[in-house]
C-alpha positions in Angstrom: 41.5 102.5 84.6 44.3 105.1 84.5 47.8 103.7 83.8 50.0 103.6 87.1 52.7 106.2 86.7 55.9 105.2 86.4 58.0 105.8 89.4 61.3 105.4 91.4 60.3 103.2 93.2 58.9 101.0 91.2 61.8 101.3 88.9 65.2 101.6 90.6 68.1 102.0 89.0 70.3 99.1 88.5 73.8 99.3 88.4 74.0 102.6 87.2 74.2 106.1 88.4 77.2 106.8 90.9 76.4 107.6 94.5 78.8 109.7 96.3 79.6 107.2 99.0 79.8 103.5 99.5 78.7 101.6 102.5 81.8 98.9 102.8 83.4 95.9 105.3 85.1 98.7 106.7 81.6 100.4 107.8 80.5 97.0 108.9 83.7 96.7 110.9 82.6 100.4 112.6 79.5 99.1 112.9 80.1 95.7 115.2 83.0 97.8 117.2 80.9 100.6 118.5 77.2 98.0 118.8 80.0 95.9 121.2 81.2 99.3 122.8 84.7 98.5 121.7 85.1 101.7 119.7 85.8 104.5 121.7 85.7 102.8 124.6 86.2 106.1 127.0 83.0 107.3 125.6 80.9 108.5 128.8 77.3 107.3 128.1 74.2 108.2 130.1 71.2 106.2 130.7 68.1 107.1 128.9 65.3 104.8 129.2 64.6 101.1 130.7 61.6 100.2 129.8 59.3 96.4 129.2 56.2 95.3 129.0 55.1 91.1 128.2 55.9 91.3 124.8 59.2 93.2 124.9 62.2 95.3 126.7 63.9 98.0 125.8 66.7 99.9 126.9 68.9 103.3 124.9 71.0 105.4 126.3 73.6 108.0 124.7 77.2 109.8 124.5 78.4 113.1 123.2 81.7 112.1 120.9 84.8 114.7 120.8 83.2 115.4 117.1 80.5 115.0 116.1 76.6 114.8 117.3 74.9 112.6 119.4 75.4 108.8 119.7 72.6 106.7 120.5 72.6 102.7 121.3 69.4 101.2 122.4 69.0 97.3 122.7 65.2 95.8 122.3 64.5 92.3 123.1 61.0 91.1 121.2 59.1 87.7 122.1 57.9 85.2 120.0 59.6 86.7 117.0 61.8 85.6 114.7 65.4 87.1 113.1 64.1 86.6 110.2 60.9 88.4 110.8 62.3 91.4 112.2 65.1 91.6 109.9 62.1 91.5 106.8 59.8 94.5 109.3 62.7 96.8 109.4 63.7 96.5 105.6 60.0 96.5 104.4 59.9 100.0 103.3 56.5 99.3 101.6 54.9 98.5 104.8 56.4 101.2 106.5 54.2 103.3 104.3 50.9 101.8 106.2 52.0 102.8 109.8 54.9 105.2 109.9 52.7 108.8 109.7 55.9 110.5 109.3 56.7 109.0 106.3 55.7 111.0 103.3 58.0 109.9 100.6 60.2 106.9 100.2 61.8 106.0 96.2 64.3 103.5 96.2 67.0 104.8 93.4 69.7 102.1 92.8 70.1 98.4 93.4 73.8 97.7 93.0 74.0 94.1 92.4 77.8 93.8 92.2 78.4 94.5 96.2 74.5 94.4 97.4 74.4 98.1 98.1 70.9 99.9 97.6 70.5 103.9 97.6 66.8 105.3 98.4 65.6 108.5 99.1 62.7 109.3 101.8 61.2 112.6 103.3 59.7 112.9 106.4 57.2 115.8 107.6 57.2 117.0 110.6 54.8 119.9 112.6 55.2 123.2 111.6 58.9 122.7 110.0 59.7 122.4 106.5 60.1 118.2 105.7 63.3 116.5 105.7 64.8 114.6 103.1 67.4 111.7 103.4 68.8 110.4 100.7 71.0 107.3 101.9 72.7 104.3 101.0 73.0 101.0 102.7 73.6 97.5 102.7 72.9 94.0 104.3 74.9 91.5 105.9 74.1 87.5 107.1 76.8 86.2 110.0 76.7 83.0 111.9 73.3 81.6 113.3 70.8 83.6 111.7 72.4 86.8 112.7 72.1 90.4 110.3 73.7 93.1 109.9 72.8 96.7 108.2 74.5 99.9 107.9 72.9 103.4 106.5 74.7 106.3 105.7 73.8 110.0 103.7 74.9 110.1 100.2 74.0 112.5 97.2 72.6 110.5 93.9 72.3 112.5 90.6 68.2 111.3 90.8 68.0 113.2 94.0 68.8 117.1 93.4 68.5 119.1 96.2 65.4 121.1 96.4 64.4 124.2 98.1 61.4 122.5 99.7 63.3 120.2 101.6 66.2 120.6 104.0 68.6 117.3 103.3 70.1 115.8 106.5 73.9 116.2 105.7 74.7 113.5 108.6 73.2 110.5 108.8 74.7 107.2 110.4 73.0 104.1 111.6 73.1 101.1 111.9 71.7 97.6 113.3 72.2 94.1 114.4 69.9 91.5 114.9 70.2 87.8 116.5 68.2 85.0 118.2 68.1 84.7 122.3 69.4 81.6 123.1 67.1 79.4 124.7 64.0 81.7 123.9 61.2 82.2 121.3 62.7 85.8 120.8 65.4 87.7 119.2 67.7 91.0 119.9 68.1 94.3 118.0 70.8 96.1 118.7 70.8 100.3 117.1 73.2 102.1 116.7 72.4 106.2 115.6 74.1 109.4 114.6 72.4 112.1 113.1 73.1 116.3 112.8 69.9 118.1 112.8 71.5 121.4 114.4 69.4 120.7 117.4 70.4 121.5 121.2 72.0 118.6 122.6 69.7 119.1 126.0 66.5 119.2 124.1 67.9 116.0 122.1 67.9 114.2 125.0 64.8 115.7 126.5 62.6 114.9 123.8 63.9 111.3 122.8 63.5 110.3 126.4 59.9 111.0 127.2 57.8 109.9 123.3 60.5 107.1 122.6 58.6 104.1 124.7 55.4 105.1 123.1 56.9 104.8 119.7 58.2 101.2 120.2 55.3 100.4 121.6 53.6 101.7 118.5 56.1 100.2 116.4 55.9 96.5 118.2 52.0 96.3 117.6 53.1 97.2 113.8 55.8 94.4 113.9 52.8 92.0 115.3 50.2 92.5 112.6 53.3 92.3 110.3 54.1 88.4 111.4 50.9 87.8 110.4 49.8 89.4 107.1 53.3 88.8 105.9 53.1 85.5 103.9 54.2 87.1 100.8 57.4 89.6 100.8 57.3 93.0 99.4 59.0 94.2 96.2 61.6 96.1 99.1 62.1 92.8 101.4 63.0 90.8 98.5 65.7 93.0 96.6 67.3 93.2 100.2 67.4 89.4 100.5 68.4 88.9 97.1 71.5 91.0 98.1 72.5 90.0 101.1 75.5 89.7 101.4 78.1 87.2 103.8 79.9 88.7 107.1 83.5 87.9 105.5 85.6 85.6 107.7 88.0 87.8 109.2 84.7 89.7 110.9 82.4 87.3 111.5 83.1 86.7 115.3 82.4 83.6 117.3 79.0 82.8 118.7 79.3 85.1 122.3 77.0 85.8 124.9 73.7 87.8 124.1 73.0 90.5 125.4 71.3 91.2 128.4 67.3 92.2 128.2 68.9 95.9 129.2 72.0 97.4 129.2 74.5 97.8 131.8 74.8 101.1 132.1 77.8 103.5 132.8 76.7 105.9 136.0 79.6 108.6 135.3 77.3 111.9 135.1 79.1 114.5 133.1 78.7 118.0 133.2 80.1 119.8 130.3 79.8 123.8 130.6 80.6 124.5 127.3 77.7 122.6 126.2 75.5 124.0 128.7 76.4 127.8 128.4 74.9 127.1 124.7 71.5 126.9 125.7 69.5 130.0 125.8 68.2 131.4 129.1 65.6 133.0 127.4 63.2 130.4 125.3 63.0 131.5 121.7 61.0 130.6 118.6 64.2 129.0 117.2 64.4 126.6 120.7 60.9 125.6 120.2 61.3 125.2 116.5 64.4 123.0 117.3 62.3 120.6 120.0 59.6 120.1 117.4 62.3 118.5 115.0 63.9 116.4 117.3 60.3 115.1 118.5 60.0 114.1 114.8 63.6 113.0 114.8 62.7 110.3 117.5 59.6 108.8 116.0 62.0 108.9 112.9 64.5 107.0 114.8 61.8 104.3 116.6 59.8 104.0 112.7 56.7 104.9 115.0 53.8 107.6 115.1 52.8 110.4 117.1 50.3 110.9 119.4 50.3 110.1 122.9 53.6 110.0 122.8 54.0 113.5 121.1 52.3 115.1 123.0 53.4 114.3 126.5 57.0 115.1 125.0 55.8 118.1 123.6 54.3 119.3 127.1 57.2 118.4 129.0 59.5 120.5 126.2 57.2 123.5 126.6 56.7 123.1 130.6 61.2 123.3 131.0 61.0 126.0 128.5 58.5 127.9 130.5 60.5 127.8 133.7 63.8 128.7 132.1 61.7 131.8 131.1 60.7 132.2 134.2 64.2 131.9 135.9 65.7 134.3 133.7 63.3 136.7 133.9 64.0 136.4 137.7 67.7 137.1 137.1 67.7 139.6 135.2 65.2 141.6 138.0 67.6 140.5 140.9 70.6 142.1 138.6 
């Protein structure tokens, strides 16, 4: 048998190498303002999607900051599973591998043992675009009664140079909290996410909106077969437990309400003109080009698949691009 190549992954760095940027208290202190919508709390946000089946809820919706791209905070309620459990799904990186089809790379780099920050690098692929490549660092946090933390943000790390193959995500932000329902055999994720991709805000929207409940879907059947088949933690689940780290005192807040099973939701409906006159009235290549990414941005965001989901977004994308076509060709006769 052929000797296993040595790889990042298997071999993270420890302690060594410097990563641009450090995730800190300070981004866990961002992180529990804005998942309590205490930061910014002016912020108009929209409804997206309110969605349940028997075996969970969810609910996202999403704000346009001053600066800055699109924020989206989504809450998902999941039955008969543990904290625990869903904190160990969403750090197993290995078992992402298995059922995430967009996932064509993942190497972790660094393991900083001295403050329990971890930097990895993953590339996605996407239809007909180039893949994306993230390189980001992050770090875990235990509070009060069984409840996690994690924050993710892009770095650069001297074991990830930038190649021409890849376009890097320059902007990346996101972040998590999970907790037990009181009185129930079920827990609560709250997400928080930021990301530039250079994509029209209205096809953002547009695209995350009609494939996201098929992805959690998708990514809830995942989490099922993982509570069962998960007796024995991966290489990935176990460095982050072995670095967890505490929610210091002076952030740790007192056991509060949960969260409803959805959000209550802000009805202020903005129109913003200067963010509409930026769509084209004609579609373009570079319009459908953009929708394609943000498709694979959302199944990024829910760690699903495509299919179903895919392509009903896709047909709705193409079916409002064909009728802003066909309104401006209509203008421009009329004028």
């Amino acid at each position: 048998m052929a000797n296993r190549p040595r790889t990042l992954e298997s071999q993270p760095a420890r302690n060594s190498g410097r990563t641009s940027k450090n995730v800190s208290d300070a981004d866990l202190k961002f992180l529990m303002e804005i998942l309590d919508e205490k930061l910014n709390e002016s912020d108009k946000w929209e409804d997206v999607i309110n969605k349940r089946n028997h075996n969970l809820c969810y609910n996202a919706k999403c704000c346009k900051p001053k600066n800055g791209p699109l924020r989206y905070l989504s809450i998902t309620v999941f039955n008969d599973i543990s904290s625990e459990m869903l904190r160990n799904f969403y750090m197993d990186n290995d078992y992402r591998k298995q059922w995430d089809k967009t996932l064509a790379e993942h190497n972790q780099l660094q393991v900083q043992e001295s403050d329990g920050a971890e930097v990895g690098r993953t590339v996605k692929k996407f239809p007909l675009l180039r893949p994306r490549e993230y390189v980001l660092t992050w770090k875990l946090w235990e509070g009060r009664d069984k409840t996690f933390y994690c924050f993710m943000k892009e770095c650069e790390h001297p074991l990830a140079p930038r190649q021409k193959k890849y376009v890097r995500v320059e902007f990346f932000r996101s972040g998590w909290r999970i907790r037990e329902v009181p009185g129930r055999n079920a827990c609560e994720i709250t997400m928080f996410h930021q990301e530039d991709a250079g994509l029209n805000m209205e096809m953002a929207k547009l695209a995350f909106s009609k494939g996201i409940w098929n992805y959690v879907c998708k990514m809830d059947n995942a989490l099922r077969r993982y509570s069962i088949i998960s007796s024995r933690l991966s290489s990935s689940v176990t460095t982050s437990v072995n670095l967890l780290q505490k929610v210091p005192a002076s952030l740790d807040p007192s056991t509060g309400n949960i969260s409803p099973a959805h959000l209550t939701i802000r009805r202020d409906q903005v129109s913003d003109e200067s963010q509409m006159h930026m769509i084209s009235r004609r579609p373009s290549r570079k319009l459908l080009t953009n929708s394609l990414l943000l498709l694979g941005g959302a199944i990024c965001l829910s760690r699903g698949h495509s299919s179903l989901g895919a392509k009903v977004a896709m047909a709705y994308i193409l079916t409002k691009l064909s009728k802003r076509g066909a309104r401006s060709n209509q203008n421009s006769k009329q004028s």
